[in-house]
C-alpha positions in Angstrom: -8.0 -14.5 20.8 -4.8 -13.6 22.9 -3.1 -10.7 21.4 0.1 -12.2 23.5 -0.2 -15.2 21.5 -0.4 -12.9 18.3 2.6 -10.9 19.0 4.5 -14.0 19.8 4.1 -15.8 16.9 5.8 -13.1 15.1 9.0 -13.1 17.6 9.8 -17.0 17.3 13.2 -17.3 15.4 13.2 -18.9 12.2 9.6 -18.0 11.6 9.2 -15.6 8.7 5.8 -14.7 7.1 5.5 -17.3 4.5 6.1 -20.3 7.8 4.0 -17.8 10.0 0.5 -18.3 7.3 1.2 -21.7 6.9 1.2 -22.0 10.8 -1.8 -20.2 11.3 -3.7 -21.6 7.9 -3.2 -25.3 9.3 -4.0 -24.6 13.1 -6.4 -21.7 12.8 -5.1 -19.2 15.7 -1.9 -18.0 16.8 -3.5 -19.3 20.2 -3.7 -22.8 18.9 -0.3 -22.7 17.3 1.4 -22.3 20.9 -0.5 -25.1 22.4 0.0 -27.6 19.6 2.6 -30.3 20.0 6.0 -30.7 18.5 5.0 -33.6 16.2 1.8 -31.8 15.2 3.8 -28.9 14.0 6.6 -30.3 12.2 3.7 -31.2 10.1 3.5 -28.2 8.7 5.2 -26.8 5.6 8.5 -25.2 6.4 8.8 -26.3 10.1 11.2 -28.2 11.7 12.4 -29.4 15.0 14.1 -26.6 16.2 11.7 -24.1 15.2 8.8 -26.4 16.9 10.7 -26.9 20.1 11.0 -23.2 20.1 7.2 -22.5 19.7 6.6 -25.3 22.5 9.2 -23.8 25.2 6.6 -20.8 24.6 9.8 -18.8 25.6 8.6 -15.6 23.1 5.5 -15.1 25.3 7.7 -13.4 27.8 8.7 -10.4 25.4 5.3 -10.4 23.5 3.9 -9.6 27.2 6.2 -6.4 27.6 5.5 -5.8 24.1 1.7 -5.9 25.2 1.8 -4.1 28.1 3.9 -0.8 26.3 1.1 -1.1 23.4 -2.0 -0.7 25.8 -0.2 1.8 27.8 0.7 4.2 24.4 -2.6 3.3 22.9 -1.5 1.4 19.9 -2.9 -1.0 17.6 -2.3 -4.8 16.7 -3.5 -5.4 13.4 -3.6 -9.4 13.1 -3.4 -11.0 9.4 -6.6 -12.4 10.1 -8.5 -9.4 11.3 -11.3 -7.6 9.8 -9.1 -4.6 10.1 -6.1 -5.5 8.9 -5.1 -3.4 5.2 -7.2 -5.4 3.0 -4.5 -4.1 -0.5 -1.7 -5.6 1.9 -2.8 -8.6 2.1 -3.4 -8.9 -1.1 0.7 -9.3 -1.4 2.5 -12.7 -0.7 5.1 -11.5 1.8 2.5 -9.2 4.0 3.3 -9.1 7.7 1.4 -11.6 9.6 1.1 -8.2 12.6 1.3 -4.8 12.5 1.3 -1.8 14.8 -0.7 0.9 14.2 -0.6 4.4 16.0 -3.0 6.9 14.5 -7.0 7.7 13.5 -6.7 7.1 9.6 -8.0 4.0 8.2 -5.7 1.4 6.8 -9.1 0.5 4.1 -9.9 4.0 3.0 -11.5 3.9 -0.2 -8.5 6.3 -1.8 -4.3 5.7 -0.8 -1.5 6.6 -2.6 2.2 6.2 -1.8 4.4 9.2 -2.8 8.4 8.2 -2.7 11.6 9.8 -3.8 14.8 10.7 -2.5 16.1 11.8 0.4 18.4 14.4 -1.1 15.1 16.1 -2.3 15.4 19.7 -4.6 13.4 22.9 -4.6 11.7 21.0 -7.8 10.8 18.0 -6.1 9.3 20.0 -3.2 7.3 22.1 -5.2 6.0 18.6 -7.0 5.5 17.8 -3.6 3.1 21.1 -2.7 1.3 21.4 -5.6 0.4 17.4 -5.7 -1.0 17.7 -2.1 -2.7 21.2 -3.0 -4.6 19.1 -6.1 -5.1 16.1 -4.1 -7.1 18.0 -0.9 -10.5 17.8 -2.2 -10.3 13.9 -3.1 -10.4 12.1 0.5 -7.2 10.6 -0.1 -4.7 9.1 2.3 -1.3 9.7 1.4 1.4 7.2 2.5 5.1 7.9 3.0 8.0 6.7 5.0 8.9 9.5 7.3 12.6 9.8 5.8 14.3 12.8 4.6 13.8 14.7 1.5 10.8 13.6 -0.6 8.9 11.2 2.5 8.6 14.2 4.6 7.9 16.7 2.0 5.0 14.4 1.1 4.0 14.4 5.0 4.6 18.0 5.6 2.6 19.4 2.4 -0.2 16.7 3.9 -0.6 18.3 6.7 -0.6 21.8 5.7 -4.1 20.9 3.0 -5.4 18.6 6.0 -4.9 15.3 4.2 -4.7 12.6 6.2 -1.2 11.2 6.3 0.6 7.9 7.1 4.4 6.9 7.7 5.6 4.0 7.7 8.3 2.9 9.9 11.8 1.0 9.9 11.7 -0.2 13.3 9.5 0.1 17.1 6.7 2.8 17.5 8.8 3.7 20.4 11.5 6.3 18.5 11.4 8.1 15.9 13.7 8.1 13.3 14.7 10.7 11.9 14.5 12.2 15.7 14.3 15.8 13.9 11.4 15.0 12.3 9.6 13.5 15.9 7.3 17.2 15.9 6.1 15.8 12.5 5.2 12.3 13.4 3.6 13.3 16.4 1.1 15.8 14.2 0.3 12.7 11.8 -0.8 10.9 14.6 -3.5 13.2 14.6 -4.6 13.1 11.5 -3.2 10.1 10.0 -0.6 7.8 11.9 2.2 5.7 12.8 2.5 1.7 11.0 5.3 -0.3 11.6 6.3 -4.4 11.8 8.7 -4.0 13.8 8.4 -4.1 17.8 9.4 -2.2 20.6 13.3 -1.7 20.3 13.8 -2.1 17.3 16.6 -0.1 16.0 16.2 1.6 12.5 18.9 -0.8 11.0 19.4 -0.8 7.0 18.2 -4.0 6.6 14.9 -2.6 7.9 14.2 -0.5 5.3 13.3 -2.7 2.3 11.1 -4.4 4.5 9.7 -1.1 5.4 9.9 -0.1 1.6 6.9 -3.3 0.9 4.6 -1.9 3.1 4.5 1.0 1.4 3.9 -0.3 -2.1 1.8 -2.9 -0.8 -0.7 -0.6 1.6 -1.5 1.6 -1.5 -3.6 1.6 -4.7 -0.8 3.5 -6.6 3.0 4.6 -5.9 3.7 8.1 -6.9 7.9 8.6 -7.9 8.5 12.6 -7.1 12.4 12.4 -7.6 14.9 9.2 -7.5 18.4 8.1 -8.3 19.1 5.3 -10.2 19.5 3.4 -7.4 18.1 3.7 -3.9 15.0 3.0 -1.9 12.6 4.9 -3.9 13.2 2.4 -7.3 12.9 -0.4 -5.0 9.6 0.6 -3.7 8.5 1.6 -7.0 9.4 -2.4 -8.1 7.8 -3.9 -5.9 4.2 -2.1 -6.3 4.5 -3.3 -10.1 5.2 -6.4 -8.8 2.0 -6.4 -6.6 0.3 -5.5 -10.4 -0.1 -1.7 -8.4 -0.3 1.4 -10.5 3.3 3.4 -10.5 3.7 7.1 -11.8 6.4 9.3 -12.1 7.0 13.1 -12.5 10.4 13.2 -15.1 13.2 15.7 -14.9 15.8 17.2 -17.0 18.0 14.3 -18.4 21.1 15.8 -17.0 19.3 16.0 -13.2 20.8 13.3 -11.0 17.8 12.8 -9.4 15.7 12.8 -12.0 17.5 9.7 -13.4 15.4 7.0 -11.7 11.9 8.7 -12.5 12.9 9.0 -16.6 14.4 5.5 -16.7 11.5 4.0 -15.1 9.1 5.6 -17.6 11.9 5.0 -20.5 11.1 1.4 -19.8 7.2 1.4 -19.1 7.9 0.9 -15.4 6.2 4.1 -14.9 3.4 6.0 -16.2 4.3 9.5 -16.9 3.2 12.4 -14.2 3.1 16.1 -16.1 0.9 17.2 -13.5 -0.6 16.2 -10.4 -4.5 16.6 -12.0 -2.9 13.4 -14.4 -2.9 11.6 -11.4 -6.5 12.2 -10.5 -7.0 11.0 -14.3 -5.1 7.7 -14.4 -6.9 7.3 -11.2 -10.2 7.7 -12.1 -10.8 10.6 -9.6 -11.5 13.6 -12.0 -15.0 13.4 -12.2 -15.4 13.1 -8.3 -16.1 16.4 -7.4 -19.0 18.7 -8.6 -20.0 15.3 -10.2 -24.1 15.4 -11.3 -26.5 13.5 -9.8 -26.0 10.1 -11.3 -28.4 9.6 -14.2 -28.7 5.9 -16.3 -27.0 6.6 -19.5 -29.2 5.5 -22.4 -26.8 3.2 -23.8 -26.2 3.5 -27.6 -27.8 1.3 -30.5 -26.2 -1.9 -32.3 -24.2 -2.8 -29.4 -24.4 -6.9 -28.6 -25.6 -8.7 -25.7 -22.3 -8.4 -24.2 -20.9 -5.0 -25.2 -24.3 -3.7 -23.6 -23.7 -5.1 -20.4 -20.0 -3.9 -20.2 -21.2 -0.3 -20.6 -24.4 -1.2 -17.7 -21.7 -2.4 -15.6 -19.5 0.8 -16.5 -22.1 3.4 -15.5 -21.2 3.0 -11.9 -17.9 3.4 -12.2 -13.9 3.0 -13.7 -12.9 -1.0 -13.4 -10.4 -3.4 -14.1 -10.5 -5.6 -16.8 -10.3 -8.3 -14.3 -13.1 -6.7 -12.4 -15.3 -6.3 -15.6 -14.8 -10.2 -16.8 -16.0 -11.6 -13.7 -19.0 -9.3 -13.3 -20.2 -9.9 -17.1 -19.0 -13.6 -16.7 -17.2 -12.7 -20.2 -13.7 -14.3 -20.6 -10.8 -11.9 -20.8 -9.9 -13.0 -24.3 -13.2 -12.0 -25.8 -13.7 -9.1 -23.4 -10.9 -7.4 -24.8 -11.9 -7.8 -27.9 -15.4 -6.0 -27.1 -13.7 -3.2 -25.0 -11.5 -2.5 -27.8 -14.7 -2.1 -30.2 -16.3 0.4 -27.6 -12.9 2.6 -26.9 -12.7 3.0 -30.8 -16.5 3.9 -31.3 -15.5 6.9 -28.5 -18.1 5.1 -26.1 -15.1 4.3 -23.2 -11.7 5.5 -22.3 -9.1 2.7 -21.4 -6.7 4.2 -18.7 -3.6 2.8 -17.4 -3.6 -0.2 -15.6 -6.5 -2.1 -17.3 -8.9 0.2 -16.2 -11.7 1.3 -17.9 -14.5 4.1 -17.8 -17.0 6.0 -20.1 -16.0 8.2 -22.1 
């Protein structure tokens, strides 16, 4: 499959990600798209003449060669939509890039990823949130995710890299600048250890409107978005919005109520946007993590008398490990309705804990 091809699809104007999957979902390649006709395309949802006489002039492959020949000589990665390694959580969300570019060693799949997000006018309180968080989170094989700004983004990349944590940042424009250029020493370390993900191609300026688009990604790419410190309005609420939107896990560590940038952390968990971060361990506890380390030998729990059929089979299914109620209800095959019903009966006889976002675990 031509990676030109790949790139190109993503140049065409008028093409945006939703036009881009239909495209794709109806003639199977980005290869195939290029070589269809004008008529065959304006079959598809979203595409009309101009934007199919555009893909026919095949005018885009021109810049997606240059782009291809400055990716294979700074050794960067095309992640497709439709390949195996592609972020499996991003996709997941609607308005996921068809392509991204990829600098770095860490994977995009890794079994633990959180986003940490906050603003860029960050205190000697949020930086301290910021050290201690990555000191807790070193033993746990986690991936922490940021965006490379000021304040709390490279806090949360800096403190990274002093516990060793792999560390990603996600960019507002091409993989060739950095923006902030002060923090270019930075970015290059991650690259070691973690790496460089953007949408956007080669010059690409970091323009505002780049951001929010920048700002999905990192909900998106995560199991969980972590608010260290935020205004009440600004890029870190945004990102925090749109991972609830993507049904993600959001936390937030609150502030005094007269702390400016505090205000965006307490009103998120004022209005249930948030779960509430006292400590960094609560994170490992919302996430299920606590018990990784120093954790026994797994041994089959004898599971507990006058439980039903299917109460019995939600703690056997539990035994592994935390899961979502969604999880849970197709595994057992029991409806969410009743399911609840059941897990409620087990969290009050002490047998499970319920934790936030619909997960569950033994007690």
């Amino acid at each position: 499959m031509s990676i030109v091809h790949q790139i190109g699809l993503t140049l065409i104007p008028g093409v945006g990600q939703a036009t881009a999957k239909h495209l794709l979902a109806n003639f199977g390649s980005a290869e195939a798209i290029f070589k269809a006709t004008v008529a065959d395309l304006m079959t598809v949802h979203g595409v009309g003449a101009a934007i199919a006489n555009q893909i026919v002039s095949q005018q885009v492959l021109n810049q997606a060669e240059a782009e291809q020949k400055y990716i294979d000589k700074h050794d960067i990665k095309v992640l497709f939509y439709t390949h195996a390694d592609y972020p499996q959580r991003l996709k997941e969300c609607g308005d996921s890039p068809v392509l991204l570019y990829y600098k770095g060693h860490a994977s995009l799949n890794h079994k633990r990823m959180i986003s940490v997000v906050g603003t860029r006018m960050a205190t000697a309180y949020g930086k301290q949130l910021c050290m201690e968080l990555a000191e807790t989170l070193k033993p746990y094989d986690v991936v922490v995710v940021s965006g490379l700004a000021y304040g709390i983004d490279i806090a949360a990349h800096r403190e990274s890299l002093r516990q060793d944590i792999p560390t990603v940042g996600v960019l507002g424009h091409g993989l060739d600048r950095i923006y902030p250029y002060h923090h270019k020493q930075i970015a290059h370390d991650m690259m070691e250890r973690g790496g460089l993900l953007t949408e956007f191609p080669i010059n690409t300026m970091p323009d505002r409107e780049n951001f929010p688009k920048r700002n999905r990604i990192i909900a998106g790419l995560t199991d969980a978005t972590l608010v260290v410190e935020a205004t009440i309005k600004g890029g870190a609420l945004i990102t925090a919005e749109l991972a609830n939107s993507y049904h993600r896990d959001v936390y937030a560590f609150p502030g005094r109520v007269n702390d400016v940038y505090s205000q965006g952390c307490n009103f998120m968990i004022k209005t249930h946007r948030a779960a509430l971060i006292n400590d960094p361990k609560d994170l490992l506890y919302y996430m299920g993590w606590d018990d990784v380390i120093n954790k026994p030998a797994s041994v089959q729990r004898q599971l507990p008398l006058g439980l039903s059929t299917e109460e019995s089979r939600v703690m056997e299914l539990l035994q592994a490990a935390p899961l979502l109620i969604d999880e849970l209800s197709a595994m057992s095959d029991i409806p969410q309705s009743k399911l609840a019903i059941h897990l409620l009966n087990l969290e009050m006889q002490g047998l499970l804990l319920s934790m936030p976002g619909k997960r569950y675990k033994l007690h």
